[in-house]
MMTF fields as JSON, N, C-alpha, C and O atoms, coordinates in Angstrom:
{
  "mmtfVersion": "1.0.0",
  "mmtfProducer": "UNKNOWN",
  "numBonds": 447,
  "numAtoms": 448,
  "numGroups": 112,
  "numChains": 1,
  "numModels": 1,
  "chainsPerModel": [1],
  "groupsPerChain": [112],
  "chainIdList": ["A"],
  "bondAtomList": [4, 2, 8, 6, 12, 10, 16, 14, 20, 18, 24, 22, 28, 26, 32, 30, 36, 34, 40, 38, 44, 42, 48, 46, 52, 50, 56, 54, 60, 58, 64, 62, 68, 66, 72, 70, 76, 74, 80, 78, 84, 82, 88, 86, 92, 90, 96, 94, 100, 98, 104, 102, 108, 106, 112, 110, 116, 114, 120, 118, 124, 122, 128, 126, 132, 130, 136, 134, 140, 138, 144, 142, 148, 146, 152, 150, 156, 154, 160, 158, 164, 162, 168, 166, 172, 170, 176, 174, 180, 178, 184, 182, 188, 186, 192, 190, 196, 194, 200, 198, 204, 202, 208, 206, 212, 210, 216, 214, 220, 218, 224, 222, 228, 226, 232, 230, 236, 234, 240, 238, 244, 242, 248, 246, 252, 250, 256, 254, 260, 258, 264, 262, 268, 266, 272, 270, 276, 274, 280, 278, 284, 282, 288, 286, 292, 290, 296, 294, 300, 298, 304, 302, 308, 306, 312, 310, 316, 314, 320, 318, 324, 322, 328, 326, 332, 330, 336, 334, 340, 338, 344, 342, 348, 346, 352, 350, 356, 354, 360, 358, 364, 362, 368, 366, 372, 370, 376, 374, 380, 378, 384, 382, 388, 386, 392, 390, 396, 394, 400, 398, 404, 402, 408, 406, 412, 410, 416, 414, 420, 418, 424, 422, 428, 426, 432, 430, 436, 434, 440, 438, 444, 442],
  "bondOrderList": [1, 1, 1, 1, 1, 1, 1, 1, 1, 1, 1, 1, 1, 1, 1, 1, 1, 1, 1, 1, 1, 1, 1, 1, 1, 1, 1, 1, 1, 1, 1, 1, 1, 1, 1, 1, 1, 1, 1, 1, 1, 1, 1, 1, 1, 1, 1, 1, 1, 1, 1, 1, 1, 1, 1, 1, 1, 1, 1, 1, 1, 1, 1, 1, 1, 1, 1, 1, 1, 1, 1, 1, 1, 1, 1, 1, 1, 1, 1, 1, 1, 1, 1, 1, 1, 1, 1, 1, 1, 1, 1, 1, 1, 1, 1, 1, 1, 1, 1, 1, 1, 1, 1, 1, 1, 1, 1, 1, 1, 1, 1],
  "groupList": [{"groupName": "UNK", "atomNameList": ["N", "CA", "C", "O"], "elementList": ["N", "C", "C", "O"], "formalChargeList": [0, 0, 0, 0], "bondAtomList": [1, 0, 2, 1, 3, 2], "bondOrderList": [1, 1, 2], "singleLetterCode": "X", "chemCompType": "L-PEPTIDE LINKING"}],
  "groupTypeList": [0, 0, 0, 0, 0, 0, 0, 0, 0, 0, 0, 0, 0, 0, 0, 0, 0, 0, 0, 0, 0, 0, 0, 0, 0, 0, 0, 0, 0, 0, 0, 0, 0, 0, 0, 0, 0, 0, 0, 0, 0, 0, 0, 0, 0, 0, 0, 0, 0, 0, 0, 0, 0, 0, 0, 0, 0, 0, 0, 0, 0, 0, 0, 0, 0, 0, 0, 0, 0, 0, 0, 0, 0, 0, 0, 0, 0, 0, 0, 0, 0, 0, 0, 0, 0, 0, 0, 0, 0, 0, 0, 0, 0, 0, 0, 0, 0, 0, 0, 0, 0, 0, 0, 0, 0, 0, 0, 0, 0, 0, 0, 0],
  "groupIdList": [1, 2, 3, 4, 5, 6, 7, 8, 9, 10, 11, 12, 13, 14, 15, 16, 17, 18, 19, 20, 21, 22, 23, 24, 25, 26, 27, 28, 29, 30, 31, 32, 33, 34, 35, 36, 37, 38, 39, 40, 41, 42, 43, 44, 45, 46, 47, 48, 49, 50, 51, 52, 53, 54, 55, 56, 57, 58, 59, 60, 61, 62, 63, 64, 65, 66, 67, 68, 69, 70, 71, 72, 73, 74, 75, 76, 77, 78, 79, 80, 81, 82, 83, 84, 85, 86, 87, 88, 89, 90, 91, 92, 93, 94, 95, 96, 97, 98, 99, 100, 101, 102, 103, 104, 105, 106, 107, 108, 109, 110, 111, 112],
  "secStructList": [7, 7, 7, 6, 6, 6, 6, 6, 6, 6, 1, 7, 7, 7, 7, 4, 4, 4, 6, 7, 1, 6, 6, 2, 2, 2, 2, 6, 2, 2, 2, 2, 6, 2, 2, 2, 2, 2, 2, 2, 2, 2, 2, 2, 2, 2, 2, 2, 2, 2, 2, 2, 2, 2, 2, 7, 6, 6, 4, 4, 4, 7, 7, 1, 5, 6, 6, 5, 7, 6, 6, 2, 2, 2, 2, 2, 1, 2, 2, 2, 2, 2, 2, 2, 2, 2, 6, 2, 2, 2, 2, 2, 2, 2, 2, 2, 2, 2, 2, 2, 2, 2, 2, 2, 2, 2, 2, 2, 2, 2, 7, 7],
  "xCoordList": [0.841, 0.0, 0.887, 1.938, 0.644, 1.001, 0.761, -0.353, 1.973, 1.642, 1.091, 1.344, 0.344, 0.019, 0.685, 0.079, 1.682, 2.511, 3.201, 3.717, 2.998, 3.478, 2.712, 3.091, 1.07, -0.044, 0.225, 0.359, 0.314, -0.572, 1.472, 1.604, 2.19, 3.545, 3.875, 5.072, 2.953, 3.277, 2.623, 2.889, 1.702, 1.64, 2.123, 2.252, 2.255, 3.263, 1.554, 0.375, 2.695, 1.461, 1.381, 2.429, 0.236, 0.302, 0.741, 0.441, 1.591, 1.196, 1.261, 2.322, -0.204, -0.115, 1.325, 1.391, 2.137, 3.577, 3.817, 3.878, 3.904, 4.197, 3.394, 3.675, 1.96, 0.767, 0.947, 0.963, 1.022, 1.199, 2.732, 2.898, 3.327, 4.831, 4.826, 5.401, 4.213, 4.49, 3.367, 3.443, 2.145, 1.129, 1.418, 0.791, 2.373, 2.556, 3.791, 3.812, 4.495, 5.599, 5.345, 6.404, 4.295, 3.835, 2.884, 2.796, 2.374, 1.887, 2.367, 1.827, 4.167, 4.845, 5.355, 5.772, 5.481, 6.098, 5.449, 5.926, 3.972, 3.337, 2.691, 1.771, 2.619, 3.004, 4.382, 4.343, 5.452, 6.397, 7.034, 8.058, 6.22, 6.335, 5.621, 5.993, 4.628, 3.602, 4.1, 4.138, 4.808, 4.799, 6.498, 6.944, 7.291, 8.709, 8.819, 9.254, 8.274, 7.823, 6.873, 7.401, 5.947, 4.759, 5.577, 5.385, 6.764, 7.255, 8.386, 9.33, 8.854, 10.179, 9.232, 9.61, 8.18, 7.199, 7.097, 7.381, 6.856, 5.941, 7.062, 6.691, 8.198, 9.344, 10.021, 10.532, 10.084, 11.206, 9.533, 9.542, 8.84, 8.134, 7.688, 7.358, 7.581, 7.718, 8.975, 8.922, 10.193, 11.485, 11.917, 13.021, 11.371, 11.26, 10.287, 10.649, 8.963, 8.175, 8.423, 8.115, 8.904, 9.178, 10.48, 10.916, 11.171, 12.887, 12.747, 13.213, 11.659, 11.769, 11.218, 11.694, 10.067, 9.5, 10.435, 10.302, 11.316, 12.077, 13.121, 13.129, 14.028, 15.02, 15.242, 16.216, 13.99, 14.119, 12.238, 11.428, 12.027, 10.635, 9.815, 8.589, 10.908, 11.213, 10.334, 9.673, 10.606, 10.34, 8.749, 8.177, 8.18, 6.491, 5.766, 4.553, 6.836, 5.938, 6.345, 6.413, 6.622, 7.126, 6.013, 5.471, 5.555, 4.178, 4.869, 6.071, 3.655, 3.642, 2.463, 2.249, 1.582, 0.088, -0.471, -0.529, -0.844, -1.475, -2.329, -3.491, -1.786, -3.084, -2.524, -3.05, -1.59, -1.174, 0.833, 1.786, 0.273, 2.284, 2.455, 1.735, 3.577, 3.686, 4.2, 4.951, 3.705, 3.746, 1.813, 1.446, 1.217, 0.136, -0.113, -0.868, 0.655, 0.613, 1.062, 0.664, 1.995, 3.23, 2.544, 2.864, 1.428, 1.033, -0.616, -1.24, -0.911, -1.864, -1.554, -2.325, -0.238, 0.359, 1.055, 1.379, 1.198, 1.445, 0.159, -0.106, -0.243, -1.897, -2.577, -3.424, -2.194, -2.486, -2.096, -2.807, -0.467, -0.009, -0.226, -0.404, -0.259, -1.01, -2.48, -2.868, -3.223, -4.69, -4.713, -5.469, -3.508, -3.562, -2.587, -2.692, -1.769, -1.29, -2.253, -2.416, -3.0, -3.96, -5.225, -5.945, -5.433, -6.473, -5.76, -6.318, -4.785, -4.191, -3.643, -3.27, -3.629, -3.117, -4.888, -5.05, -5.649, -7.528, -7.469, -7.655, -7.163, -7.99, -6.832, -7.396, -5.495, -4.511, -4.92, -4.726, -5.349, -5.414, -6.265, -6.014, -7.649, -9.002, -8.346, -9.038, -7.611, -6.956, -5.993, -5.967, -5.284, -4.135, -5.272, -5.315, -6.347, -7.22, -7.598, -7.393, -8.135, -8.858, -7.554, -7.567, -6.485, -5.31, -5.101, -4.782, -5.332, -5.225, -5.694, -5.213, -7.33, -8.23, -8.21, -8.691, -7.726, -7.156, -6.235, -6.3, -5.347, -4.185, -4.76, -4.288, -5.793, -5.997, -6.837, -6.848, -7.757, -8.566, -7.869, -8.238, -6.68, -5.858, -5.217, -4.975, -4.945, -4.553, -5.072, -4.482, -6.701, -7.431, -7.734, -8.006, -7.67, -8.084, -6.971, -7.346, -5.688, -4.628, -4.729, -4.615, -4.922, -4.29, -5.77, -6.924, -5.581, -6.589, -7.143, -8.182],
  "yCoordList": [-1.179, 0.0, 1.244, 1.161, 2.212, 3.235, 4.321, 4.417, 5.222, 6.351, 7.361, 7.569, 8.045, 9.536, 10.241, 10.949, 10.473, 10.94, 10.937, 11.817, 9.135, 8.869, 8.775, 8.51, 9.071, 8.966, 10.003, 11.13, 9.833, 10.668, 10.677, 10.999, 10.407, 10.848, 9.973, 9.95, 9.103, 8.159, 8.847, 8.419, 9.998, 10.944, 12.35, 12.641, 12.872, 14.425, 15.603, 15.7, 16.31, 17.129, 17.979, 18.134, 18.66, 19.499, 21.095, 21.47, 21.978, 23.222, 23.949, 24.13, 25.226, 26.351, 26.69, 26.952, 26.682, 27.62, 26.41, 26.771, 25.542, 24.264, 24.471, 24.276, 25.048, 24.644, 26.61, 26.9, 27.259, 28.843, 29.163, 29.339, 29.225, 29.956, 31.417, 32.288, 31.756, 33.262, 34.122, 35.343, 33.256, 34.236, 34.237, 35.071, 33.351, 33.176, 34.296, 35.319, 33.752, 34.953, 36.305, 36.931, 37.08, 38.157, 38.609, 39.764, 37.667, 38.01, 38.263, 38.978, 37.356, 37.414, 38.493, 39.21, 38.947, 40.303, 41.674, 42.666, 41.254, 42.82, 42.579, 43.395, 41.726, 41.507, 42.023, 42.49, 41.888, 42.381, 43.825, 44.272, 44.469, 45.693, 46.7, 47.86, 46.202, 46.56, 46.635, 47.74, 45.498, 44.974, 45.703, 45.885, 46.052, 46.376, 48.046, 48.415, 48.78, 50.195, 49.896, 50.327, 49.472, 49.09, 49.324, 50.269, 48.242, 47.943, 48.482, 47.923, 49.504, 50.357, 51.853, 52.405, 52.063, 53.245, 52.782, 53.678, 51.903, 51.277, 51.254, 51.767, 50.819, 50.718, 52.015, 52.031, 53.141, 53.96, 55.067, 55.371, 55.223, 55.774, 55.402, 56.3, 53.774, 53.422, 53.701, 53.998, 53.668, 54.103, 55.091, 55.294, 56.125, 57.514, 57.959, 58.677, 57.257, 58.16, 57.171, 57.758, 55.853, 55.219, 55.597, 55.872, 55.692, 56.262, 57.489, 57.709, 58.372, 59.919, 59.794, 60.315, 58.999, 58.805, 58.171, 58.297, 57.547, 56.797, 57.797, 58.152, 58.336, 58.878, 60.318, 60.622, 61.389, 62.563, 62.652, 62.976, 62.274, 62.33, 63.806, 63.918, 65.052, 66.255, 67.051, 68.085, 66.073, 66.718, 67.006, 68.096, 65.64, 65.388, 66.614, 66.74, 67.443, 68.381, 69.909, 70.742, 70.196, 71.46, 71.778, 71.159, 72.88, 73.675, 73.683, 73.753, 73.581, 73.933, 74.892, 75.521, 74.847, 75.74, 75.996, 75.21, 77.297, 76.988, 75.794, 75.64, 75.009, 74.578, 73.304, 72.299, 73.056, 71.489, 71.467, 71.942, 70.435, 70.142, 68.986, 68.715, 68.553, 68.172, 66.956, 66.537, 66.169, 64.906, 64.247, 63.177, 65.271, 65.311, 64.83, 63.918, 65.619, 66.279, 64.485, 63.655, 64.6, 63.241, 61.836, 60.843, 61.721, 60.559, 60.721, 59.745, 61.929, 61.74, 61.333, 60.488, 61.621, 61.473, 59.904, 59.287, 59.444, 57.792, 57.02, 55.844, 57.565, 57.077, 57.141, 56.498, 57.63, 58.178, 57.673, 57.597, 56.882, 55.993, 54.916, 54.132, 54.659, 52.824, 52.698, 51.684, 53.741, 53.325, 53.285, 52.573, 54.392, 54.107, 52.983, 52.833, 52.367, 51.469, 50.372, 49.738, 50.03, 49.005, 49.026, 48.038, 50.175, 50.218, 50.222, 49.944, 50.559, 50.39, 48.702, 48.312, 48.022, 46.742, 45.866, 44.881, 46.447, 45.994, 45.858, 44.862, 47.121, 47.166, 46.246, 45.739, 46.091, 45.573, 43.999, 43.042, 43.917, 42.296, 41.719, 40.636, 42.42, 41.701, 41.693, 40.895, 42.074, 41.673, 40.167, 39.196, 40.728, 39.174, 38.178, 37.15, 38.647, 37.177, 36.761, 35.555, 37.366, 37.079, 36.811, 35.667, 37.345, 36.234, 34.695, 33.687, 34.703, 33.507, 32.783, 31.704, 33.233, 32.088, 31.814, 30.72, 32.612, 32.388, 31.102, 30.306, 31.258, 30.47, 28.737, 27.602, 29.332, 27.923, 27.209, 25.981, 27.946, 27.287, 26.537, 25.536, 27.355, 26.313, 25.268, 24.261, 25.299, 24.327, 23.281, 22.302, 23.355, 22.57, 21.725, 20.525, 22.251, 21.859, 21.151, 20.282, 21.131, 20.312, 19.231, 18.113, 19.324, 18.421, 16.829, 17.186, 15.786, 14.969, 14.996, 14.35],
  "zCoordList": [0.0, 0.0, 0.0, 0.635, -0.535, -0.863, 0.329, 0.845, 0.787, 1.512, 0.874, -0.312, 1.514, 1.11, 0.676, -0.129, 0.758, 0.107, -1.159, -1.847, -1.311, -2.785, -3.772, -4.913, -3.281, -4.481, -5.311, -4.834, -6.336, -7.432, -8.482, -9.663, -7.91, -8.216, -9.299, -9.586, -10.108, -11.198, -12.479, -13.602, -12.269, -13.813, -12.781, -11.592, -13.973, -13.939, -13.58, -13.921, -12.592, -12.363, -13.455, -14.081, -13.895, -15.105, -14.45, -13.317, -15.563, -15.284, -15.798, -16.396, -15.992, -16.839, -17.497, -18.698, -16.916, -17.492, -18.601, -19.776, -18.418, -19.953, -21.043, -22.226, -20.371, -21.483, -22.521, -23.717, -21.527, -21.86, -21.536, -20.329, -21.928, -21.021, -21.626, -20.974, -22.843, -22.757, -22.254, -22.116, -21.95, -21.463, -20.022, -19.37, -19.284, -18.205, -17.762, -17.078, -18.306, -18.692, -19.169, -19.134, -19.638, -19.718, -18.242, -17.825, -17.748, -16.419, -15.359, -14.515, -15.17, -14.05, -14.366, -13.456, -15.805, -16.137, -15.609, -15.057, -16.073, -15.013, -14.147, -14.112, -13.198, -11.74, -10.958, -9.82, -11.638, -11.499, -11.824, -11.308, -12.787, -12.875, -12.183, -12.003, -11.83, -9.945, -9.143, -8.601, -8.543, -7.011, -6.939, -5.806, -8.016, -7.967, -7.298, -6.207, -8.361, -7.635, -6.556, -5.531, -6.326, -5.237, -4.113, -3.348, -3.943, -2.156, -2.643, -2.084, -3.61, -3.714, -2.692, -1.659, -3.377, -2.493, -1.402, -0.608, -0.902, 0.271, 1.405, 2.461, 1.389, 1.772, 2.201, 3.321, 1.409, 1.079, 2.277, 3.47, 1.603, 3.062, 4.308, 5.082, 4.797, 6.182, 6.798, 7.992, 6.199, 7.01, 6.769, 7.274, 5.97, 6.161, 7.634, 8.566, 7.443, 8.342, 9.787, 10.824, 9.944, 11.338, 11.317, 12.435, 10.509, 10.939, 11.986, 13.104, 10.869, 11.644, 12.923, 13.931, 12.871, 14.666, 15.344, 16.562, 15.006, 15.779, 16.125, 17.304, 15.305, 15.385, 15.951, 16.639, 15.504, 15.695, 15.843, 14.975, 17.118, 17.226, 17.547, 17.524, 17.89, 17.76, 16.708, 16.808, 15.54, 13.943, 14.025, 14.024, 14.101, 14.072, 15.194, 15.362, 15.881, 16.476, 16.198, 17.101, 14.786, 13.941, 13.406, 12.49, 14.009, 13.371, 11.997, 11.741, 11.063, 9.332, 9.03, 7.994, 10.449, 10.03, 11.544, 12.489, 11.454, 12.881, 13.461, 13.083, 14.317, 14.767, 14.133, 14.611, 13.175, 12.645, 12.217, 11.599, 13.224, 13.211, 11.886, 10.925, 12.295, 10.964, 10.937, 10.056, 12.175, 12.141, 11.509, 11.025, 11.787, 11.159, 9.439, 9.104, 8.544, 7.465, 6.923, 6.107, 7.856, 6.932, 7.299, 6.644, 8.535, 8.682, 7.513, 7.095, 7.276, 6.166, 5.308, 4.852, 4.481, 3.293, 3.349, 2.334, 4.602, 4.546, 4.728, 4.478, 5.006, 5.009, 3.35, 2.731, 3.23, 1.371, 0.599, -0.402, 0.563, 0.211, 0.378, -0.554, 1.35, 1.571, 1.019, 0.44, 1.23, 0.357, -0.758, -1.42, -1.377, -2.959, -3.922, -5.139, -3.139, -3.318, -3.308, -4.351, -2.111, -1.933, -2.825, -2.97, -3.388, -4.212, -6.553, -7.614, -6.275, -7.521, -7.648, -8.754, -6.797, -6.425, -6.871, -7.592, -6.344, -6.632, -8.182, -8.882, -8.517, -9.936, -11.13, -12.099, -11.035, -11.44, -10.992, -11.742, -10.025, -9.753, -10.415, -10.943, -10.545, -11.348, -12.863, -13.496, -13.483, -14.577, -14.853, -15.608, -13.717, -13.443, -13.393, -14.069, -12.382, -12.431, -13.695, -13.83, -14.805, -16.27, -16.83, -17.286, -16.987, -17.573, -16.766, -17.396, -15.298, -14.946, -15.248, -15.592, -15.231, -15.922, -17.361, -17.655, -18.45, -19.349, -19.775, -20.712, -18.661, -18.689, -17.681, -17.612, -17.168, -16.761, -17.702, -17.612, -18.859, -19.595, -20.757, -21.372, -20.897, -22.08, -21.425, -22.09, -20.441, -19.481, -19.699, -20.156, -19.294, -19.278, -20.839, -20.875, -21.583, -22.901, -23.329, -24.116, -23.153, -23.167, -22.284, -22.785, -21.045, -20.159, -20.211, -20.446, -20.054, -20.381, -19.4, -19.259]
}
């Protein structure tokens, strides 16, 4: 008798990238042209704005307007960034999905 483990390991698992490799390869491509700037932004302003709280926590209490300092200003504007990242990431994804399913339907039509 066979372990669990060794079922299924006598046919080849199938996968999209064999059946498509350039529609697959055009997807990891702009997935990758997203997510590269995405967490180059995402990155480069959390250790800007936790560096500065961390380092010179001084700064976040420099009037810029009466009545608003300017730890204010900079946690709106990181706040601003993460929603629009998370929402440009939404509308970019429901695409990746319709190429996925793309790529899984030829899949399917190949594989027996």
């Amino acid at each position: 008798m066979r372990r669990p483990s060794e079922q299924g390991r006598d046919r080849p698992t199938p996968r999209a990238d064999v059946v498509a490799p350039e529609q697959m390869r055009a997807l990891l491509r702009a997935r990758r042209r997203f997510f590269v700037p995405a967490w180059a932004a995402f990155l480069t302003a959390a250790a800007l704005f936790f560096g500065l709280a961390a380092l010179a926590p001084q700064t976040f209490g420099i009037p810029i307007a009466p009545g608003m300092p300017l730890g204010v200003l900079l946690s709106v504007f990181y706040t601003a960034l993460i929603f629009t990242l998370g929402y440009l990431y939404e509308r970019r994804s429901a695409h990746w999905d319709e190429r996925i399913a793309d790529i899984r339907a030829a899949h399917r039509e190949v594989a027996p």
